[in-house]
C-alpha positions as CSV (number, residue, x, y, z in Angstrom):
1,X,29.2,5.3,5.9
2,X,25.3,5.0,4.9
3,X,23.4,6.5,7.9
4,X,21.1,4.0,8.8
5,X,17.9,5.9,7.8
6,X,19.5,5.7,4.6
7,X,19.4,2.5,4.1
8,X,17.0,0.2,2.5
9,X,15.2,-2.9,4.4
10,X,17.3,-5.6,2.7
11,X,20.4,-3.9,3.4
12,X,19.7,-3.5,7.3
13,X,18.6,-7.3,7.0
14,X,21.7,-8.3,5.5
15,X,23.6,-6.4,7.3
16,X,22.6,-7.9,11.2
17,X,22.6,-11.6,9.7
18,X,26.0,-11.0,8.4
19,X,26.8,-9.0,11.9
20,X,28.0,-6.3,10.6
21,X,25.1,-4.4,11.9
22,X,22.8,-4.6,15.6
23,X,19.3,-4.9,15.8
24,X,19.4,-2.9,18.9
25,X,21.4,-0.1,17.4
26,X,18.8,-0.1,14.3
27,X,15.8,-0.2,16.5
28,X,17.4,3.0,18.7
29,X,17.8,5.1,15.6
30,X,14.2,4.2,14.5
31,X,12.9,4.8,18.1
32,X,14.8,8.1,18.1
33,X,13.3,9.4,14.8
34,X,10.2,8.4,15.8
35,X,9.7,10.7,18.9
36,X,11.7,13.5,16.6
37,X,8.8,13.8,14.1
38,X,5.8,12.0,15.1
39,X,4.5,14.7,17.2
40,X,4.3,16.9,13.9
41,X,3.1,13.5,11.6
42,X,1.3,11.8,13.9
43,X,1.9,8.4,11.8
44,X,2.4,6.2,14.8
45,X,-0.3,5.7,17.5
46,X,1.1,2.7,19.4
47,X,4.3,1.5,20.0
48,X,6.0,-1.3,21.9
49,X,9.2,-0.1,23.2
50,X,9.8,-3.3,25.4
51,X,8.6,-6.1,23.4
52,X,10.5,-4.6,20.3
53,X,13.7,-4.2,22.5
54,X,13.5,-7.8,23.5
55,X,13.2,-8.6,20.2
56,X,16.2,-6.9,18.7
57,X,18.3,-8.3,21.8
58,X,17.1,-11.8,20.6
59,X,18.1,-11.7,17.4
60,X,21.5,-10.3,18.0
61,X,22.3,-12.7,20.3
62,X,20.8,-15.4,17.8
63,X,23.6,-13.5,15.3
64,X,26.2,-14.2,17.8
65,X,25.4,-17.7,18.1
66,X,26.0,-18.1,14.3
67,X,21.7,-18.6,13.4
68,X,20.3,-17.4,10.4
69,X,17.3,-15.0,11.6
70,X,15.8,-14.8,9.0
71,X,15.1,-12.5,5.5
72,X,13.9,-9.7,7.5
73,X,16.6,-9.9,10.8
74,X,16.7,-7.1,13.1
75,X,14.4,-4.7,10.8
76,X,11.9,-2.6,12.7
77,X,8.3,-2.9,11.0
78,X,5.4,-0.7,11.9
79,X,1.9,-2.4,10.8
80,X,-1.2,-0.4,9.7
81,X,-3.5,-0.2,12.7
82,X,-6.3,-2.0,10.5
83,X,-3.8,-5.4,10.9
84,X,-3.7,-7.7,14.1
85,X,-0.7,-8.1,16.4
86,X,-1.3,-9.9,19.2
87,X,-1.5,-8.2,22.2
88,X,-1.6,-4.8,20.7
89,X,-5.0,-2.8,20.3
90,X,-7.6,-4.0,17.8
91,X,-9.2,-0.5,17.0
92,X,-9.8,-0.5,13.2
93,X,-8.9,3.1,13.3
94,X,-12.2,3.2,15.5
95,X,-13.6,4.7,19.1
96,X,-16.0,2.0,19.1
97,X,-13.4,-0.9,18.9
98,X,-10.8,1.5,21.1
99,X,-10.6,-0.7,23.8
100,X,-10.6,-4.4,21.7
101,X,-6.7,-6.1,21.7
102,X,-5.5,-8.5,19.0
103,X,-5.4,-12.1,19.9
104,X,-3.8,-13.1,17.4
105,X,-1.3,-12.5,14.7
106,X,-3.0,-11.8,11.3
107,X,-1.3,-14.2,8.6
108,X,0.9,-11.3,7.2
109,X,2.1,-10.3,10.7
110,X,2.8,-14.1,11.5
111,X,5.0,-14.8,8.2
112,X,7.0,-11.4,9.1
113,X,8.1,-12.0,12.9
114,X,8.8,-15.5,11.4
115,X,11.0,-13.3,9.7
116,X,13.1,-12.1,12.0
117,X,11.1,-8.2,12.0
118,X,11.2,-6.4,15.3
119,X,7.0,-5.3,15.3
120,X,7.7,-2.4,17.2
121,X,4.3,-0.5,16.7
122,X,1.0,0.8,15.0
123,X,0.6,2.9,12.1
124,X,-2.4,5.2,11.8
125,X,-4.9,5.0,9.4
126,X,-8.8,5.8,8.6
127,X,-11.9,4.5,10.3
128,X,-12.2,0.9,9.0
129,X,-9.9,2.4,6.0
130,X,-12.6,4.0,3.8
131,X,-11.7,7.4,2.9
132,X,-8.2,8.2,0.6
133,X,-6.6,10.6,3.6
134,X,-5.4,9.6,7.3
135,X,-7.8,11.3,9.6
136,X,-9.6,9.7,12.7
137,X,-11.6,11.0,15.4
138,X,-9.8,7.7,17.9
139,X,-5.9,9.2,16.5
140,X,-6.3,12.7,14.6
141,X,-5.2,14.1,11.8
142,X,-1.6,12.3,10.3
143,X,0.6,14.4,7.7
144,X,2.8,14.0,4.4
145,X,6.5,14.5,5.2
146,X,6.8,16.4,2.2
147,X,4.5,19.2,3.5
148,X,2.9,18.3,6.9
149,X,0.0,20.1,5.7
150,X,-1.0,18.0,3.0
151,X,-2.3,14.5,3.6
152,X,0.1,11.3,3.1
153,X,-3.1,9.7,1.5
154,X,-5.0,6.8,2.9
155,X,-6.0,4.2,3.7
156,X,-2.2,3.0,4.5
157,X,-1.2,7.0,5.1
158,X,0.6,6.3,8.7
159,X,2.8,3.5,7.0
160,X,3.6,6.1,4.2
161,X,4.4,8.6,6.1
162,X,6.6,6.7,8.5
163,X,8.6,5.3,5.9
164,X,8.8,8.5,3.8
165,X,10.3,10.1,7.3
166,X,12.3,7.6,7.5
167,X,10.5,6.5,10.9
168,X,10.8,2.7,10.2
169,X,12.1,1.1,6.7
170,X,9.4,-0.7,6.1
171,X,5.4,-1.2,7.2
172,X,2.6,-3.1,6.4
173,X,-0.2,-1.9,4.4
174,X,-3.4,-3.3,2.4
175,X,-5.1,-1.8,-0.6
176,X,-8.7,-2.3,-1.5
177,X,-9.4,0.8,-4.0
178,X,-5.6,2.0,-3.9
179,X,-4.8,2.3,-0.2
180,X,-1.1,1.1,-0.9
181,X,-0.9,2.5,-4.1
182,X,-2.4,6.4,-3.7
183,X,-0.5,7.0,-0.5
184,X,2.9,5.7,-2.2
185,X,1.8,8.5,-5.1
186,X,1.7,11.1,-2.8
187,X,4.3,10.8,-0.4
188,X,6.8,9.5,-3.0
189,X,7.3,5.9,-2.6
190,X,6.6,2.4,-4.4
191,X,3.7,1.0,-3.8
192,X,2.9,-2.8,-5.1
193,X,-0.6,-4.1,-4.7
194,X,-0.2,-7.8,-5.6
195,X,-2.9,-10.0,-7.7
196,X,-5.7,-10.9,-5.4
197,X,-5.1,-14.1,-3.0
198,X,-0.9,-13.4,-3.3
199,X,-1.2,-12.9,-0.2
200,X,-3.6,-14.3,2.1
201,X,-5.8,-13.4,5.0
202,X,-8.4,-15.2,6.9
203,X,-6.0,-15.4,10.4
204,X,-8.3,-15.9,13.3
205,X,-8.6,-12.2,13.7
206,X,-8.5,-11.4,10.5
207,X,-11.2,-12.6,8.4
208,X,-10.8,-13.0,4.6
209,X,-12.3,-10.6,2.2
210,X,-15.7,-11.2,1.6
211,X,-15.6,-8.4,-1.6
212,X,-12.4,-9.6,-2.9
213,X,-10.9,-6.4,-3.7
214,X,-8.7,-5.7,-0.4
215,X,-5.2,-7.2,0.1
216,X,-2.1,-7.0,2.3
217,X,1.0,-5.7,0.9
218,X,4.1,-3.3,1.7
219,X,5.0,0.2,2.5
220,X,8.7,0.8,1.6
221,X,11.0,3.1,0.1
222,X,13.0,0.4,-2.7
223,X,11.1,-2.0,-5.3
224,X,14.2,-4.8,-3.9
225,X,12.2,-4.2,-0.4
226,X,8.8,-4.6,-1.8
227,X,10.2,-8.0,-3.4
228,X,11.7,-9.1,-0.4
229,X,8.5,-8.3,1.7
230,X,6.0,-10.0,-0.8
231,X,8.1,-13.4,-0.6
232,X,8.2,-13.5,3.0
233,X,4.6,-12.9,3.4
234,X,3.2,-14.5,-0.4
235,X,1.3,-17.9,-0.1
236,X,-1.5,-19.5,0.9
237,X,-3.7,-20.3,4.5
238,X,-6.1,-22.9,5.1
239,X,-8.9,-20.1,6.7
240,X,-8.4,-18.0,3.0
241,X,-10.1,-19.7,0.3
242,X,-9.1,-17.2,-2.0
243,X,-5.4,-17.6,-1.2
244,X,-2.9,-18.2,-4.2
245,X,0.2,-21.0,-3.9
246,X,3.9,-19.1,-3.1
247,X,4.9,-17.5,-6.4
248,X,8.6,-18.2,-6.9
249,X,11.1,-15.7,-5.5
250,X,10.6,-12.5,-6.9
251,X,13.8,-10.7,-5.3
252,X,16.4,-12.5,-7.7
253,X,14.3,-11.2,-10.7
254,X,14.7,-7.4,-9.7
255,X,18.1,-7.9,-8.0
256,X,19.5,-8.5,-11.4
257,X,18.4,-5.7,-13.7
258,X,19.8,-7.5,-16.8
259,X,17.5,-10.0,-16.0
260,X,14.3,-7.8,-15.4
261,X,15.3,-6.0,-18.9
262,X,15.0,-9.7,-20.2
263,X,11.5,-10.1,-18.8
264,X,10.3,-6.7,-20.2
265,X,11.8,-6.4,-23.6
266,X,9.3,-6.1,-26.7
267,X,6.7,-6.5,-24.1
268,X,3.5,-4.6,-25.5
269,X,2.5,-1.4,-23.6
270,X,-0.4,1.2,-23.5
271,X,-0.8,4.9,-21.9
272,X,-3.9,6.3,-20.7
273,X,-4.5,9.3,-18.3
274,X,-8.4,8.9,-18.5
275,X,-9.3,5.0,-18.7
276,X,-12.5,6.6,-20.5
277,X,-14.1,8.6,-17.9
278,X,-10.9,10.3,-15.5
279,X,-9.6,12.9,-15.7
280,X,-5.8,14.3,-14.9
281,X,-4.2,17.6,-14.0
282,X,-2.0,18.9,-16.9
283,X,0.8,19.1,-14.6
284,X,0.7,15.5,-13.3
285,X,0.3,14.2,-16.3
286,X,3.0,15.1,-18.6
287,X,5.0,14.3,-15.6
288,X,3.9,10.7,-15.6
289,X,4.3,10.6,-19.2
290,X,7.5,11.6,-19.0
291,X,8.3,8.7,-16.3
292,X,6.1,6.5,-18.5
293,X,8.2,7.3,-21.7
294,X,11.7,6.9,-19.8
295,X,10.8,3.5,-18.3
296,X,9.4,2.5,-21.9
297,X,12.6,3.1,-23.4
298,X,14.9,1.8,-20.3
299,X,12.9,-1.7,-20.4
300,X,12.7,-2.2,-24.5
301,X,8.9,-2.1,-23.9
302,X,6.7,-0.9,-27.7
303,X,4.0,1.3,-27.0
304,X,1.2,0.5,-28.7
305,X,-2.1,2.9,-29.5
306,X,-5.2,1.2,-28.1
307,X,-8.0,2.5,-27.0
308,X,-8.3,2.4,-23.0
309,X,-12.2,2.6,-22.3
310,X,-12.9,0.6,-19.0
311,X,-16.2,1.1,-17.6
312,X,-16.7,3.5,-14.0
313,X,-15.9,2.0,-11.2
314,X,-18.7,4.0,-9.7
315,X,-20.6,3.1,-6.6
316,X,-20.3,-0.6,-7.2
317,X,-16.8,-0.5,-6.2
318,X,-18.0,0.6,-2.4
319,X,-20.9,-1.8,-2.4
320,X,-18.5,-4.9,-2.9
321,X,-17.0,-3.5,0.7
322,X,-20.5,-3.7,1.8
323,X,-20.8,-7.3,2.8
324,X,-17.0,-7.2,4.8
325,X,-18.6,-4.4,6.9
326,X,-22.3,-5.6,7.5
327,X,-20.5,-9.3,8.3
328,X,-17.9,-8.1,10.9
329,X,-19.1,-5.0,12.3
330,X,-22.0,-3.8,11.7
331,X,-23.7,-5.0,15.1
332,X,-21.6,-3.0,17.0
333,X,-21.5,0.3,15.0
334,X,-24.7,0.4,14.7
335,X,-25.2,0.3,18.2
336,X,-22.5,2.9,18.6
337,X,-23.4,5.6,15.8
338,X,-22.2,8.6,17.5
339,X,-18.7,7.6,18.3
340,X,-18.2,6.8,13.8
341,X,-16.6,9.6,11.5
342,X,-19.3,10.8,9.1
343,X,-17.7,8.5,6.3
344,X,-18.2,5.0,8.1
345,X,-21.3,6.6,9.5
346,X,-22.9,7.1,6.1
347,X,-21.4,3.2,5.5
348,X,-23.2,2.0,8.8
349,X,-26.5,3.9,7.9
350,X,-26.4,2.6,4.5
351,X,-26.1,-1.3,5.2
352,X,-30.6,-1.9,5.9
353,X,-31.0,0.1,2.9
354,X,-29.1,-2.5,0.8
355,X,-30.9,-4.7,-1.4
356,X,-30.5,-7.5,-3.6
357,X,-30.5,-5.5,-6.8
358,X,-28.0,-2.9,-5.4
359,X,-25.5,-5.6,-4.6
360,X,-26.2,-6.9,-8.3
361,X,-25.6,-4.2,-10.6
362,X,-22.1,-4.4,-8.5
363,X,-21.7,-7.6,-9.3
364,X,-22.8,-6.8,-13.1
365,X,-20.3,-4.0,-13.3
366,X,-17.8,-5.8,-12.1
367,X,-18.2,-8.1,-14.8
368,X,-18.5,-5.9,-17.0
369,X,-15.0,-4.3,-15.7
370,X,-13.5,-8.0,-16.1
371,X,-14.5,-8.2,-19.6
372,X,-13.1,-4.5,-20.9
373,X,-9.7,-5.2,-18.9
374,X,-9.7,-9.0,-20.4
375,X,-9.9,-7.2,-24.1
376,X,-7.3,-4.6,-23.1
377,X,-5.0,-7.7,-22.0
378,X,-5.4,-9.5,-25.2
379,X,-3.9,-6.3,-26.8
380,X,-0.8,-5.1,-24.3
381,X,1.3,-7.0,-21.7
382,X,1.3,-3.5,-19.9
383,X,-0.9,-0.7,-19.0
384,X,0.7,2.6,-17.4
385,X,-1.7,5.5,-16.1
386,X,-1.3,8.6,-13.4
387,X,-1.6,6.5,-10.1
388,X,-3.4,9.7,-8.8
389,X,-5.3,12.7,-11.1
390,X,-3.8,15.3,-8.9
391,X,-0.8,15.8,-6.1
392,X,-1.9,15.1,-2.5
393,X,-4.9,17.5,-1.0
394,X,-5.0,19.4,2.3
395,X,-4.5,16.5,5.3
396,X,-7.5,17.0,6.8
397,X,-9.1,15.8,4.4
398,X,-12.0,16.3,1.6
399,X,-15.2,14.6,0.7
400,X,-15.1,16.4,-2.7
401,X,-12.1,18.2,-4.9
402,X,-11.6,19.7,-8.3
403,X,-9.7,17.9,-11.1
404,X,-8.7,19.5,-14.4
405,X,-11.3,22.1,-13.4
406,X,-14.1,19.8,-13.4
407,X,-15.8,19.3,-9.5
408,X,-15.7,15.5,-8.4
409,X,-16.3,13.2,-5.8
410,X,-13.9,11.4,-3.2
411,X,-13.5,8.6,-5.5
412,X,-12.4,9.9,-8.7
413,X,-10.1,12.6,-7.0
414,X,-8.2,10.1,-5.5
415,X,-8.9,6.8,-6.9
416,X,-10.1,6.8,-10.4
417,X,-6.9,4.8,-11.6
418,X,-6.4,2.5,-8.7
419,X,-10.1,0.9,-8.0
420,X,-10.6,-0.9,-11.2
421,X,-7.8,-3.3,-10.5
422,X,-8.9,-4.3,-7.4
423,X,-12.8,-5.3,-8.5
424,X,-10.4,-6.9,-11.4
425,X,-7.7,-8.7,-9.0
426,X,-4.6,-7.0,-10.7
427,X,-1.1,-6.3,-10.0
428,X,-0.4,-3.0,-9.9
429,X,2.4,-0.8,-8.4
430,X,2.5,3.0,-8.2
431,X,6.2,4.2,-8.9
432,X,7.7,7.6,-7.9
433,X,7.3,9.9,-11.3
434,X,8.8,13.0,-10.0
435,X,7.2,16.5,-8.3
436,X,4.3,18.8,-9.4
437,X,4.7,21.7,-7.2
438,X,7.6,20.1,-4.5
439,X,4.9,17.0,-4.0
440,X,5.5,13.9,-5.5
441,X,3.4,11.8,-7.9
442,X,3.1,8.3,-9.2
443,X,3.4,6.2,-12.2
444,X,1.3,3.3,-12.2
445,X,2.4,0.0,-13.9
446,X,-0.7,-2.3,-13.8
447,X,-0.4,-6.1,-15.6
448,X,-2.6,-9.3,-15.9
449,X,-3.7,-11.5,-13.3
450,X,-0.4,-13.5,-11.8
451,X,1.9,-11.5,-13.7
452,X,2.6,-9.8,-10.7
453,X,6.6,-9.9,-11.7
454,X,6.2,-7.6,-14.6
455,X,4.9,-5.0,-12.2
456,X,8.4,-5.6,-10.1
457,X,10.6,-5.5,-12.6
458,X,8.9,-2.3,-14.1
459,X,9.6,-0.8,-10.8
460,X,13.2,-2.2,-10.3
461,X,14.2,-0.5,-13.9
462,X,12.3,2.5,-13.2
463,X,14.2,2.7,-9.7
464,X,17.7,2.1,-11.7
465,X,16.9,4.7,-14.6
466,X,15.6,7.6,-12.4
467,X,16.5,6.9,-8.7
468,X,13.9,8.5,-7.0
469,X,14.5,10.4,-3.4
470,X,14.7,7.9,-0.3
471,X,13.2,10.5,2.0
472,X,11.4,13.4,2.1
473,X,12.6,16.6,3.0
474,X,11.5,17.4,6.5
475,X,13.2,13.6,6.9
476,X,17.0,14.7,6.6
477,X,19.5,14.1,8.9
């Protein structure tokens, strides 16, 4: 029999509604792997023992009675500490917000209980999510699974490292330059960041996006999870203006790879390991390439030889964060500067120097970004790139890092393929490619606006063709 760790989401889900599996016995085996290798991953900084025991009892019972739970029955979920639960701390990875609690349910959250998840805790993650590693003076330092002394990437790197462990099956996560997508690359998961709006935000706790790059997605360790996940928690709220209708179901379309293969064939696609102005390690990228080629052939996909020139993401990317963090915290941080890491600091410290014509050269280049992927899109269905330039960095964390030889900044170690899609509102998902040095890397499959499906069944072929490792080493039985 499949240990349970073993097993993906869906299966667990399917399993307790059918009966065949307990909630309680699920949540026990996550519990116990949790105390076995958090102290060495520090990925989980709250948990609720009691409220997610009471949970699991319910639905078991609710089983018994012969009630339909729901999609996600009896599947422990741990949520990115940047999220709302209510009743569970508020900190945004912060010692000024240390002592705030949650109450509320963010929209995300809500749809999931709904769904029959046992929340059973808090994921770590970055002060207010801004830097590419998990590191925060409130929670410490959190570590990749594959090599505890590399970083499991940020900003959802508790989420990935719990799942990579095999710590829960499935967590929460939000991406507003790659923070789904670069941790997935580097601790060997899928990663879907879904067209901006898919999923909406703008709970009572949980303001909507005032840049419109950051949105909600999921941490999990099958592209049938991620499906699952994004129609349970896809649709629209009143308090989101941004928010997209429910897209139809996307788990039949990668459940049935005949039909993905459908979807995909003679499809138009284009490589680039630059995007104009990146730059990739040798090593990472003919491994990508070689994932790249494999899922090209696999899905009847034609390659076709474009140029891929987008212009740099640059600082305009950060100053489109500018207005979410001057709106909703900015009063108290800057009250409270010595308690913020030097990142959110420098964000803090930033915000009165600010002006009109900062904010629209940001706005310009993100035009500008619109425009060049627009042009791209009238020539492929399909763009595939390295989700990261190089394998995951030392877990403390760096502020700067050499690629290909050449020095760079934060941004364009970690993010140079993933930030563009979110000042243009892409789908994107980051697929396992295969190991550079024992750590993983990612492919990334990115396609228009609403076309989030392509991006899934991508994945789900991918997944079939070259089955990718569930967990990481340091996470077998």
């Amino acid at each position: 029999m499949t240990p349970l760790t073993h097993r993906d989401a869906w299966e667990l889900a399917d399993g307790v509604r059918a009966g065949e599996l307990r909630a309680t016995d699920i949540l026990a085996d996550c519990l116990a792997r949790i105390e076995a290798l958090n102290p060495t991953l520090n990925a989980v900084c709250h948990l609720d023992v009691d409220g997610a025991s009471a949970r699991a009892a319910e639905i078991d019972a609710a089983v018994v009675r012969g009630e339909d739970p729901g999609p996600f029955a009896g599947v422990p979920v741990g949520v990115k500490e940047l999220a709302q639960v209510k009743g569970w701390p508020d900190t945004h990875a912060s010692l000024v917000f240390a002592a705030e609690v949650a109450p509320h349910d963010n929209p995300e959250v809500a749809r999931l209980r709904a769904a029959g998840a046992v929340l059973t805790g808090l994921t770590t993650a970055p002060e207010f999510g801004i830097p590419s590693f998990t590191a925060s003076r409130l929670h410490g330092v959190t570590r990749n699974p594959w090599d505890p002394s590399r970083t499991p990437g940020g900003s959802s790197g508790g989420s990935a490292a719990a799942v990579a462990a095999g710590m829960f099956p499935v967590c929460t996560g939000s991406d507003g330059g790659g923070s789904i997508r670069i941790p997935s690359s580097y601790s060997g998961l899928p990663g879907m960041k879904v067209t901006f709006g898919r999923i909406a935000s703008g709970g009572p706790a949980d303001p909507f996006d005032t840049g419109l790059t950051s949105v909600a997605g999921p941490m999990v360790r099958s592209v049938r999870d991620a499906a699952r996940y994004l129609d349970v928690t896809g649709g629209p709220s009143l308090t989101d203006p941004t928010s997209l209708p429910k897209a139809p179901p996307y788990e039949p379309l990668v459940a049935d790879l005949d039909r993905a293969r459908d979807l995909l064939a003679g499809r138009r696609v284009a490589w680039s390991a630059t995007l104009g102005y990146a730059r990739t390690e040798g090593a990472v990228e003919a491994c990508v390439r070689e994932a790249a080629e494999a899922l090209v052939t696999a899905a009847g996909l034609e390659w076709r030889d474009v140029p891929v020139v987008l212009p740099r993401p640059g600082r305009a990317w950060g100053l489109l964060s500018a207005p979410n963090l001057a709106a909703w915290r900015y009063e108290r941080c800057a009250q409270h500067l010595e308690d913020l890491d030097i990142l959110a600091r420098a964000s803090v410290e930033s915000l009165p120097r600010l002006r009109a014509e900062h904010l629209g050269r940001a706005v310009r280049r993100r035009h500008e970004l619109l425009v060049a992927s627009a042009a791209l899109f009238e020539e492929v269905d399909l763009l595939l790139t390295p989700t990261t330039p190089t394998v995951a960095y030392a877990a403390e964390g760096v502020l700067r890092g050499v690629v290909a030889g050449e020095e760079t900044d934060l941004l364009y170690l970690s993010a140079p393929f993933t930030a563009p899609f979110n000042m243009t509102g892409q789908p994107a998902i980051s697929l396992p490619a295969g190991l550079v040095d024992g750590m993983p890397v990612g492919l990334q499959v990115v396609a228009r606006r609403l076309e989030d499906e392509l991006c899934l069944a991508a994945g789900a072929l991918a997944e079939a063709t070259r089955p990718w490792p569930k967990l990481a080493p340091m996470a077998a039985p």
